[in-house]
VOGU-3710 file (C-alpha; in Angstrom, 3 decimals, decimal comma):
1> xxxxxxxxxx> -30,461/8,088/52,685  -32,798/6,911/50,270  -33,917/4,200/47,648  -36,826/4,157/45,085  -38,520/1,137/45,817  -41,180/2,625/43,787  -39,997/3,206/40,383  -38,959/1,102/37,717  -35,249/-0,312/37,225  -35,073/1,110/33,947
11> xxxxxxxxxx> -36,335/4,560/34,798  -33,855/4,470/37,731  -31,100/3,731/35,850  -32,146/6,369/32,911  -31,931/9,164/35,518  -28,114/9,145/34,984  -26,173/12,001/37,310  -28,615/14,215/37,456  -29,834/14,113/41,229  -33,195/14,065/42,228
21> xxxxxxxxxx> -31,789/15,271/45,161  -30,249/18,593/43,852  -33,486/19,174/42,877  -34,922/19,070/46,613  -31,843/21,052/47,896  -32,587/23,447/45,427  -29,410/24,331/42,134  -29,153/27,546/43,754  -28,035/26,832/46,953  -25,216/24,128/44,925
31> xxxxxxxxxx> -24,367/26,606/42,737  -23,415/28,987/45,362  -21,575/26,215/47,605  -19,658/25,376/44,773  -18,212/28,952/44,645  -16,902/28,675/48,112  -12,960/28,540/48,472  -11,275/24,930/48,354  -11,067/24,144/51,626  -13,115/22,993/54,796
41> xxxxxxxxxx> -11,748/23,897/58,070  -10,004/26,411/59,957  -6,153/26,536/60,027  -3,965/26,124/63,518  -1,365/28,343/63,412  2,233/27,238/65,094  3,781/29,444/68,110  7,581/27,799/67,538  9,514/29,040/65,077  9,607/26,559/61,741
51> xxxxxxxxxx> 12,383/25,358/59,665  13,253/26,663/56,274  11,803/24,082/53,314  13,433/21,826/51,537  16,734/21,462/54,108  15,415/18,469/56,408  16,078/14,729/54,432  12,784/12,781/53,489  12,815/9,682/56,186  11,600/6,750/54,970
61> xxxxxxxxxx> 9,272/4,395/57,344  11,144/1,442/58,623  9,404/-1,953/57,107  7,915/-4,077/59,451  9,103/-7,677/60,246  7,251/-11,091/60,910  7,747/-12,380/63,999  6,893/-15,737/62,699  6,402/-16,976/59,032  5,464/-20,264/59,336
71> xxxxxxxxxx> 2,331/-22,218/57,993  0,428/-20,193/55,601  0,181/-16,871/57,652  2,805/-14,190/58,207  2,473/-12,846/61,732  3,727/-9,102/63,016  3,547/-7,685/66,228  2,573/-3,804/66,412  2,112/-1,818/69,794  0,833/1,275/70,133
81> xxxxxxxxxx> 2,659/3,654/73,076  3,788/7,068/73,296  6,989/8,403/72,899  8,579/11,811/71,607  9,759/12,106/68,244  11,745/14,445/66,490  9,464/16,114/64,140  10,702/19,405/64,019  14,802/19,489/63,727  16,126/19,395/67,327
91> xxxxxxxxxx> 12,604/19,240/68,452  11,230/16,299/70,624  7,066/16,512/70,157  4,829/13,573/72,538  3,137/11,533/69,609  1,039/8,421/69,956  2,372/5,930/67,636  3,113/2,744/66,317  5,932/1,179/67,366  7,522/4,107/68,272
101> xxxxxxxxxx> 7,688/5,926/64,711  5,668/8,227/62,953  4,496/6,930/60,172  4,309/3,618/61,633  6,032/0,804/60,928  5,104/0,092/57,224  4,077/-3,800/56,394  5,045/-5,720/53,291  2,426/-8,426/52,352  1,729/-10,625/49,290
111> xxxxxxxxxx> -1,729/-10,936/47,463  -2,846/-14,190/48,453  -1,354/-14,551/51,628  -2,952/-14,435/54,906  -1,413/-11,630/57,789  -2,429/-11,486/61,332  -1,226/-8,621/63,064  -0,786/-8,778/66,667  -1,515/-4,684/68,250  -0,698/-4,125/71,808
121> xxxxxxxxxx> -2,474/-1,143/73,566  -0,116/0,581/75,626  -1,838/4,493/75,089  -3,906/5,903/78,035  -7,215/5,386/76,105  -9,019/2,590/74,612  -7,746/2,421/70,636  -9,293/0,549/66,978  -7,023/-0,565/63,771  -8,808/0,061/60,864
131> xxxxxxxxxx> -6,983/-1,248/57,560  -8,275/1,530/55,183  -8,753/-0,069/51,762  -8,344/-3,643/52,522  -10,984/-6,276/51,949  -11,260/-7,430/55,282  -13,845/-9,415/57,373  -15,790/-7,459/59,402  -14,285/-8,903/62,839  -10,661/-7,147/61,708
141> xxxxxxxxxx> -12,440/-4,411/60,090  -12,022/-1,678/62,574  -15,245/-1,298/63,309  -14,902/1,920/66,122  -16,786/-0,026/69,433  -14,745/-3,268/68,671  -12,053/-1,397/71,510  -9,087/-2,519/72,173  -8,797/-1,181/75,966  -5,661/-0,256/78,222
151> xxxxxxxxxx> -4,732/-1,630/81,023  -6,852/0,102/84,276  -9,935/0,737/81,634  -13,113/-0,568/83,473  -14,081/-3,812/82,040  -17,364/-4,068/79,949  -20,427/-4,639/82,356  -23,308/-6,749/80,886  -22,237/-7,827/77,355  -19,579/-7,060/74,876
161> xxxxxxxxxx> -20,216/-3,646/74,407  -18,052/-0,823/76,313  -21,053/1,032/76,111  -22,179/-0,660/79,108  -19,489/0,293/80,980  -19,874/4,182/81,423  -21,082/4,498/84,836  -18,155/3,647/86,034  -15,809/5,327/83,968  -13,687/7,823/85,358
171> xxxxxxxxxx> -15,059/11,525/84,605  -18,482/10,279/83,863  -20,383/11,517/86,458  -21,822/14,799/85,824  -19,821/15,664/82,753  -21,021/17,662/80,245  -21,210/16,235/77,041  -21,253/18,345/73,403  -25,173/18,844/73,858  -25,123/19,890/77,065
181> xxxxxxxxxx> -26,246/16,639/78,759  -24,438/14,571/80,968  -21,691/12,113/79,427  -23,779/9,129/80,596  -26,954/10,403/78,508  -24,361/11,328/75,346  -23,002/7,458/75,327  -26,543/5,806/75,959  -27,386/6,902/73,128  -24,607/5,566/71,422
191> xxxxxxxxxx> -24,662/1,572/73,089  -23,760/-0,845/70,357  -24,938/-4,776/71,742  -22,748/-6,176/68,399  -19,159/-4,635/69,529  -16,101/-7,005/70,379  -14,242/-5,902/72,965  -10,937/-6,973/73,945  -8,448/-6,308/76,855  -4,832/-4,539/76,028
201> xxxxxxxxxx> -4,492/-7,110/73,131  -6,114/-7,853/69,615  -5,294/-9,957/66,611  -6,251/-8,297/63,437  -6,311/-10,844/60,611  -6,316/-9,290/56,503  -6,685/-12,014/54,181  -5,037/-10,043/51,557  -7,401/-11,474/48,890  -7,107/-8,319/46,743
211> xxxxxxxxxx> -5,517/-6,401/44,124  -2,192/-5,154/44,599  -2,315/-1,887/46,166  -1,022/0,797/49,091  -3,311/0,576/51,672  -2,252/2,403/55,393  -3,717/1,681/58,699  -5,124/3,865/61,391  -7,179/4,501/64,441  -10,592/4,157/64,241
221> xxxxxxxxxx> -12,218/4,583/67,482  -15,711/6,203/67,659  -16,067/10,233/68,415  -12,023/10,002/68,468  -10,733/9,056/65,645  -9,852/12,516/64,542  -7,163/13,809/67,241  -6,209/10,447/67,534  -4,890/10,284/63,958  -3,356/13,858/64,605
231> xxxxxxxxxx> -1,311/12,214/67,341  0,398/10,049/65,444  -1,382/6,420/64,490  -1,054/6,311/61,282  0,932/3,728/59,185  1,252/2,421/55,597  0,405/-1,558/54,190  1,652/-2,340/50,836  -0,216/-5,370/48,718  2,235/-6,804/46,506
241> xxxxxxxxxx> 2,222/-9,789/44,014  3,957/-11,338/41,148  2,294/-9,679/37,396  2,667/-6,234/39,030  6,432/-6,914/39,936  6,965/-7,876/35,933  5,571/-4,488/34,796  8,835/-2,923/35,138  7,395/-0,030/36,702  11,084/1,636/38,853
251> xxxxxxxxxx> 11,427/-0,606/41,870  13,987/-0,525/45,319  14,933/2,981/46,039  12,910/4,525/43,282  9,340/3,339/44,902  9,108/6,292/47,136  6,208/6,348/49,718  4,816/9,714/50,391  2,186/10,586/53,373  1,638/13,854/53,354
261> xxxxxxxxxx> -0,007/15,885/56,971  -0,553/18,882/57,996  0,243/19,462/61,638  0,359/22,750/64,024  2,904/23,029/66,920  3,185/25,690/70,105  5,681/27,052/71,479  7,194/23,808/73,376  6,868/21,935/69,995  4,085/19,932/70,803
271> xxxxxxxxxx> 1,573/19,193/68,496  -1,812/21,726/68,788  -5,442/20,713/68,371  -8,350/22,227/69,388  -9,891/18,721/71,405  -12,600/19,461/73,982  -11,199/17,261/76,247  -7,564/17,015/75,505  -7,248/13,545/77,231  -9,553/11,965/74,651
281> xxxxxxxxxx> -11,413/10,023/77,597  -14,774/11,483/77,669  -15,958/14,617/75,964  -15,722/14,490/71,685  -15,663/17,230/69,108  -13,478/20,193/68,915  -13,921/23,941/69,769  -16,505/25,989/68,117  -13,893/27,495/65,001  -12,988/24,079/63,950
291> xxxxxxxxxx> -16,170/21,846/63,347  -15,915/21,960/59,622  -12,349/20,476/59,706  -8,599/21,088/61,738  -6,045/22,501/59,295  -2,304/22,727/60,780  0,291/25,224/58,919  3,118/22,376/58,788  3,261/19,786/56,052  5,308/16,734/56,495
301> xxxxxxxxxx> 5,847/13,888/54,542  6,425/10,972/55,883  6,902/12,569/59,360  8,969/15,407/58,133  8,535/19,069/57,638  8,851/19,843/53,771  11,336/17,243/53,326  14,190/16,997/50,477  14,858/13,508/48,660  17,951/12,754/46,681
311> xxxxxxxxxx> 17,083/11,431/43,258  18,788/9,705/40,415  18,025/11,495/36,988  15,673/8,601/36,444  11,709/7,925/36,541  10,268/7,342/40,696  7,427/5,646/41,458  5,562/7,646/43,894  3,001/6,261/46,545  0,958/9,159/47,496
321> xxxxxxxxxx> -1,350/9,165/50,158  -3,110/12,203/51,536  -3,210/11,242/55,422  -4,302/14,912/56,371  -7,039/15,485/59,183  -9,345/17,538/56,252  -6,998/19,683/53,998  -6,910/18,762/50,357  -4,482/19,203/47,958  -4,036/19,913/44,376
331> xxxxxxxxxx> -0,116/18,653/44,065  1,970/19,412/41,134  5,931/19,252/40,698  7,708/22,301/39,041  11,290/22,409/38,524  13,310/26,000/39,783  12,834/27,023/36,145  9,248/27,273/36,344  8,887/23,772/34,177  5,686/21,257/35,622
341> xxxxxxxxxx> 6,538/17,827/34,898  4,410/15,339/33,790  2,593/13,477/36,650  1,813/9,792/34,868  -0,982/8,180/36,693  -0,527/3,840/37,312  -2,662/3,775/39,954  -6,036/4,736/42,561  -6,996/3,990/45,646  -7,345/0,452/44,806
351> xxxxxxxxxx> -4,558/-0,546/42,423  -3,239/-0,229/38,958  -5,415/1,409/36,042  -6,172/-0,675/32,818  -3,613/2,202/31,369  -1,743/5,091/32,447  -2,746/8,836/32,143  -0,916/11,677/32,789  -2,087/14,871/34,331  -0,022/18,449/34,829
361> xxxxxxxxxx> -1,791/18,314/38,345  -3,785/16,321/40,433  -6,407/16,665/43,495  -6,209/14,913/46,314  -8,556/14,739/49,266  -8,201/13,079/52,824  -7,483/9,197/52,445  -6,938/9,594/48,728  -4,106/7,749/46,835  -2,434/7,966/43,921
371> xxxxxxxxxx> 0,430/5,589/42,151  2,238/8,181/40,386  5,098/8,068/37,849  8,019/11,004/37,144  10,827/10,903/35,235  13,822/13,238/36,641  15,924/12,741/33,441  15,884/15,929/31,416  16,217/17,805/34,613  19,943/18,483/35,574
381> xxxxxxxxxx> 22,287/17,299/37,677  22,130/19,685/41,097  18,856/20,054/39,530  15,585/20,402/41,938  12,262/19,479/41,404  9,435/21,071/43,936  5,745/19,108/44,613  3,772/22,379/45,079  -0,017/22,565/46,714  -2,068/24,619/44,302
391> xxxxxxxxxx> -4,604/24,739/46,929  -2,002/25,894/49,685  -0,977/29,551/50,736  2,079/30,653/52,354  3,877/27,800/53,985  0,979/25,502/52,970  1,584/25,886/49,235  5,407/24,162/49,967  5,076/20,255/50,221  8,447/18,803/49,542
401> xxxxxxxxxx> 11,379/18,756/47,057  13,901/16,607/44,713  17,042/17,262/44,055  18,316/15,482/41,463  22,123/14,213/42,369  23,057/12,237/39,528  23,008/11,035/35,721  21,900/7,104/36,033  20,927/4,193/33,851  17,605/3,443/34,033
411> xxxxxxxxxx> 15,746/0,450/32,483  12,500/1,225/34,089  8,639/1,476/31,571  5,567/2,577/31,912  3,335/-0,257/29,830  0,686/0,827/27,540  -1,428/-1,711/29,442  -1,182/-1,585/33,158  -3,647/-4,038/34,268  -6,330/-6,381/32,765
421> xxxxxxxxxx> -8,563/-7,169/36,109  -10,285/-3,707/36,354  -14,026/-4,683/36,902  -16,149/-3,217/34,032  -19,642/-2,552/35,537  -22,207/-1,180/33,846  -25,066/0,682/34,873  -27,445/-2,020/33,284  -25,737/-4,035/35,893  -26,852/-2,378/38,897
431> xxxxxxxxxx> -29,765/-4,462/40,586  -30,569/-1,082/42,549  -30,030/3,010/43,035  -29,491/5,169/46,320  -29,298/8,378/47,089  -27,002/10,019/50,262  -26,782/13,663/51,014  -24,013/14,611/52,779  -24,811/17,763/54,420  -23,888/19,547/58,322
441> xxxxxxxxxx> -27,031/19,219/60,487  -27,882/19,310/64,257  -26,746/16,756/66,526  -28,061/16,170/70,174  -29,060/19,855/69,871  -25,475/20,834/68,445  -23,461/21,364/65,158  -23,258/17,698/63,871  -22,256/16,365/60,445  -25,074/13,855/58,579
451> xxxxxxxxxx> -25,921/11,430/55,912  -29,421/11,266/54,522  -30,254/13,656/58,136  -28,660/11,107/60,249  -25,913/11,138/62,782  -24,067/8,041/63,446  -25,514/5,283/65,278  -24,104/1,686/65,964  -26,982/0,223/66,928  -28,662/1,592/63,615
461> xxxxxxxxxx> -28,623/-0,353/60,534  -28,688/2,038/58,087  -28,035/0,146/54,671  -28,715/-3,677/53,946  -27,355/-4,779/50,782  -27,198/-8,418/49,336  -23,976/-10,264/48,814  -22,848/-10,135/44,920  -25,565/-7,016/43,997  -23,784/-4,511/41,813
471> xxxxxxxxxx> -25,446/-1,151/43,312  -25,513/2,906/41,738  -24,908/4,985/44,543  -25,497/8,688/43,887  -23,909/11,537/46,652  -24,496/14,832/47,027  -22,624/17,018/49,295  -22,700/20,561/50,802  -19,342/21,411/51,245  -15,874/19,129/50,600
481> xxxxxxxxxx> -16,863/15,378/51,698  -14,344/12,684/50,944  -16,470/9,665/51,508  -15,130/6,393/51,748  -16,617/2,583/51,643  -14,998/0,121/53,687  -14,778/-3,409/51,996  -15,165/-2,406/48,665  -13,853/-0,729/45,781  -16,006/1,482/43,091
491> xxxxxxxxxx> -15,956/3,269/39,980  -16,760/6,967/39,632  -19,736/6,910/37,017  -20,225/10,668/36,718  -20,148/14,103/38,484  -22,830/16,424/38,400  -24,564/14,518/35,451  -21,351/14,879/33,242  -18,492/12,123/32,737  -16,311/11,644/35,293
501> xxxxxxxxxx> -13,204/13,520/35,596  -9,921/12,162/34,451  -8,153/11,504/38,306  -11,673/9,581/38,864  -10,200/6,498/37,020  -10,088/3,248/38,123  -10,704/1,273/41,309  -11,281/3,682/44,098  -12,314/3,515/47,647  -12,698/7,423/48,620
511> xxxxxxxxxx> -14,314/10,119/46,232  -13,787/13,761/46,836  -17,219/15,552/46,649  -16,621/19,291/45,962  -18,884/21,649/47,440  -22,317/21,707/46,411  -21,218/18,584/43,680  -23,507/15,465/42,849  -21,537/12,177/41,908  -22,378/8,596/40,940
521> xxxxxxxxxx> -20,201/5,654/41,470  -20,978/1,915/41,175  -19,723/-1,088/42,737  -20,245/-4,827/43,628  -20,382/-5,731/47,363  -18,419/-8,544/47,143  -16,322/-10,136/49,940  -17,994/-10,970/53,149  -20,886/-11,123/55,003  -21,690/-8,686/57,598
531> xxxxxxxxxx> -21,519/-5,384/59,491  -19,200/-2,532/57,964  -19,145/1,456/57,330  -19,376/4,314/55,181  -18,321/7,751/56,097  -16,750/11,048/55,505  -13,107/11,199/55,628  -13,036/14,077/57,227  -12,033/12,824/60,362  -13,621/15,858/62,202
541> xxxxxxxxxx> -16,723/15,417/59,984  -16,242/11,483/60,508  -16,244/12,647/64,836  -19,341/14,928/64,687  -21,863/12,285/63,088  -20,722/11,624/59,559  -21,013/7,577/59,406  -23,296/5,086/58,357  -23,651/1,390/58,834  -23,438/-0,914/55,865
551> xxx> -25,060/-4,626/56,334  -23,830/-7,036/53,943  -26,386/-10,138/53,696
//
């Protein structure tokens, strides 16, 4: 991590996407990463056997009601517990969940309108809700020591911190940590005096001051989050509001959410991953094979293994969220004829575009989202329509399937203008320039993920920026890094000093850096004061070091 406190603005600001810091790392060593295959991780492989694609019905999360509506705030209750779901047909598999389903419960709110949401830690370990997208103040934020602890977790001791509690946690005494060292030297050197701890209960309250968007919850807890999501705790938050319900855009049973995971199974059906300590308590990180990223060889959507959806011969809005651990995907949707449809692009990460485009394919990384429009009504009745994984192989390269089940009216558009409130910053805007490599690294004398050479550290300020400054912020990765911002959104300036590339548009929170690619995005940090992250979204990267803290001033 980096700024250039010592040169001017305007020769900052001239040096455009080319990377002072490909320079250092040498375009040799980028252009060989960037021949490396398109994805980062090793793949589980399942010991039960798997059901056929395209036979099992696409659920649908339930929507999640208020338990109280009055005053100016719309209050849910969520809690977390585990329970067995049926994943696989005929299969019960031990998940960790919200509510009970997988995806959780998803919640309905409208821009402008305050939500508290109530979450209830029933789990065996301590848990944190991040809202992932949502312009939040840093107290609901997520942030991964504000723990939310079970019942029979020993209380803090000396402050706020659960850091200060680890001598008397169970396990602690003479456990070996990733490094070799005792679990009491791994977590003092992780003690964070700032973090908000809170007993079986926490209120998490989203001001939903924000563009309307599809935003999706999920745990957050530091050195865990990783297997944590893989269990289950994962759950989708939808930002409504008036001018985007008078676009038109197909509505009711044609908005279809999508999240799309890759899991692995054995031979009982329960989910596999390679966790050091399988309880979660103690020990973080994963066996040696897997420290670039876990890879399962099911994909579900929305819970289900390469799912089927009935379909009108109409046009479906699509919600698409990548929710995987680290696989990417390159998704396209081909009828049985060998015809690809035309994917027509409303919307990123953080709401509509200022127009649509359309695209024959599109990438998507961990965390990603897309607003996607297709239009089912030249293909034929008993008709079926595949989404396909360019990037996949064997099972992998199956996502899902519609099967079109009827001729329909359909009064549905896509406007030529989507939306007029996409922020236009320009680089001449930008009141300063950093640079972040994103590159693997040692940790505590093991395999660790960094930015700018640095593991995570929550007593570490990494970043301070100043409330309102538009900043440049230029990456540079080894391998695949999805890296995300919490509390804001950004544009994608260029990648690898060239324009950016056409799924780059809009208002984003997560870019996918490609191995051994530079980028440049800008954005204004505007919102709230206060303490919040950046990472990779990689959640095994995100585990093993890959995090930085962001101070808003």
């Amino acid at each position: 991590m980096s700024e250039n406190p010592g040169m001017t603005r305007r020769r900052l600001l001239g040096i455009g996407g080319t990377l002072g810091l490909t320079a250092a790392t040498g375009l040799s060593t980028a252009a060989a990463l960037s021949r490396r295959p398109a994805a980062t991780g090793a793949e589980l492989r399942s010991a039960i056997p798997l059901p056929a694609a395209f036979r099992t019905p696409l659920p649908l999360p339930p929507v999640l009601k208020p338990v109280s509506t009055s005053g100016s705030v719309d209050r849910y209750e969520v809690t977390q517990r585990e329970t067995k779901v049926e994943i696989l047909p005929g299969v019960r598999t031990p998940m960790w969940t919200y509510e009970g389903t997988f995806p959780g419960p998803t919640i309905e709110a409208r821009r402008g309108r305050p939500i508290t949401v109530t979450h209830r830690n029933e789990l065996p370990v301590p848990t944190v809700v991040h809202l992932h997208g949502g312009r939040n103040t840093p107290t609901s934020d997520g942030y991964p020591t504000d723990l939310v602890l079970p019942e029979g977790w020993p209380e803090p001791v000396g402050g706020t911190s659960d850091m200060h509690q680890m001598a008397e946690m169970p396990g602690m005494d003479g456990m070996d940590s990733m490094d070799g060292t005792s679990g009491m030297d791994h977590m003092a050197g992780m003690r964070d005096p700032r973090a908000v701890v809170t007993r079986l209960t926490r209120d998490y309250t989203f001001p939903t001051d924000q563009r309307p968007t599809m935003l999706w919850y999920h745990d957050h807890r530091m050195d865990f989050t990783a297997p944590a999501i893989w269990r289950g705790l994962a759950g989708l938050h939808f930002v409504r509001d008036d001018a985007e319900d008078g676009l038109g855009l197909p509505a009711g049973a044609r908005e279809v959410p999508l999240m799309i995971a890759d899991r692995a199974f054995d031979g009982d059906g329960n989910l596999q991953y390679p966790a050091l300590d399988p309880s979660l308590r103690d020990r973080p990180g994963v066996r040696e094979p897997y420290l670039a990223g876990v890879l399962g060889d099911v994909i579900l959507v929305n819970g289900a293994p390469w799912p089927v959806h009935e379909v009108d011969a109409a046009r479906y809005r699509l919600r698409i969220l990548n929710a995987s651990n680290a696989r990417h995907y390159e998704i396209e949707a081909v009828t049985d004829d060998g015809r690809r449809l035309h994917l027509v692009q409303i919307g990123a990460d953080q709401g509509l575009l200022a127009a649509p485009i359309t695209h024959r394919s599109l990438p998507i990384a961990p965390a990603e989202r897309y607003d996607v429009i297709v239009d089912f009504a030249d293909v034929p009745v008993g008709g079926r329509v595949r989404i396909l994984n360019r990037l996949g192989s064997g099972r992998t390269h199956d996502v899902m399937a519609f099967q079109v089940a009827r001729k329909a009216s359909d009064d549905s558009r896509i406007p030529h203008v989507l939306a007029r409130d996409v922020p236009a910053w320009r680089r001449s805007d930008a009141v300063r320039v950093r640079d972040f490599a994103f590159r693997a690294g040692r940790m505590r004398g093991r395999h660790g993920w960094l930015i700018g050479g640095q593991p995570f550290d929550p007593a570490r300020t990494d970043v301070t920026v100043h409330l309102g400054d538009i900043e440049v912020w230029r990456l540079i990765a080894d391998v695949h890094h999805p890296v995300h911002l919490h509390l804001v959104g950004f544009q994608v300036l260029s990648r690898g000093g060239r324009q950016a590339l056409a799924h780059d548009a809009g208002l984003k929170d997560t870019i996918s850096l490609r191995p051994g690619e530079s980028a440049e995005i800008i954005t204004r940090f505007d919102g709230y004061r206060g303490r919040y992250l950046f990472h990779c979204h990689n959640a095994e990267h995100e585990d093993m070091g890959m995090m930085a803290n962001l101070e808003i001033g």
